[in-house]
N, C-alpha and C positions, 0 to 999 in steps of 0.2 A: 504494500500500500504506500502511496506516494504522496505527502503532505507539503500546504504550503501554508500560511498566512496574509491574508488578507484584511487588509483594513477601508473599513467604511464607518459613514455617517450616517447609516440605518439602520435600524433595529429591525436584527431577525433572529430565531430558535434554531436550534440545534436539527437537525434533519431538514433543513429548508435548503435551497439552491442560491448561491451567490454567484455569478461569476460563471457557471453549469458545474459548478462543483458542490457538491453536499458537504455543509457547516456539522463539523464533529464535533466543537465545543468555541464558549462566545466569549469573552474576556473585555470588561469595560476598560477606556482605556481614558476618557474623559466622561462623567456623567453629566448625560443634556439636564438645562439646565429650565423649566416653562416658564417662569417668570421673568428672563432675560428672551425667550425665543431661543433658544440654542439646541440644536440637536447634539445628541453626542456623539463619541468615537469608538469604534466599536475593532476588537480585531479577532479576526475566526478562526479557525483550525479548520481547514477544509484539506477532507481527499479530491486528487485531483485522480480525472481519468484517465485510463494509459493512451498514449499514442499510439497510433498508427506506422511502423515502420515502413518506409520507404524503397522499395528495390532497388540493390545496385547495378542493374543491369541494365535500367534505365538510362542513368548515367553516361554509362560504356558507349554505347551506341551515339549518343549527343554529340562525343570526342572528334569524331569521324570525318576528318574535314578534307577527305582526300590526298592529305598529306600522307607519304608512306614513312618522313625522315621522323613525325613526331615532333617537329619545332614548334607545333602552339599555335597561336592565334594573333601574336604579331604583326600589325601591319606595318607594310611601308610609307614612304608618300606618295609613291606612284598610287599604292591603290589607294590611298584617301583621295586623292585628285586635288589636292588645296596644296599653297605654297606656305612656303613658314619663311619670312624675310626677317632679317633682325635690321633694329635701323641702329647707328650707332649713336652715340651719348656725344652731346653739343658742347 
């Protein structure tokens, strides 16, 4: 089980969803205050859901740029097609 901590300014109970995660326990951390208008601070113990792992072979195949040497995705300025001029200092 994979926990985080979450802090908010609303009051919820233990088995509620914050965040799409279920609040395991609530911990004041400022109490709201009615007679000023103030809500309080609240921080929660929520499980979070597992992820979803991602294939690497997805990846693999993205690589693939026709290149047999492996040099990457480099370009030069011929293929950008724009100049780079430096002017120099007056």
């Amino acid at each position: 089980m994979l926990t985080k901590t979450v802090r908010s300014r609303f009051s919820h109970e233990a088995g509620e969803k914050v965040e799409g995660c279920v609040i395991l326990e609530k911990r004041v951390v400022i109490p709201p205050n009615p007679a000023e208008k103030r809500l309080g601070v609240y921080d929660y113990l929520v499980e979070v859901p597992p992820t979803a792992v991602k294939p690497h072979a997805a990846r693999e195949t993205r690589h693939g740029n026709g290149s047999a040497s492996g040099a990457g995705t480099r370009t030069t300025p011929e293929m950008h097609g724009t100049v780079i001029r430096r002017v120099s200092s007056r």
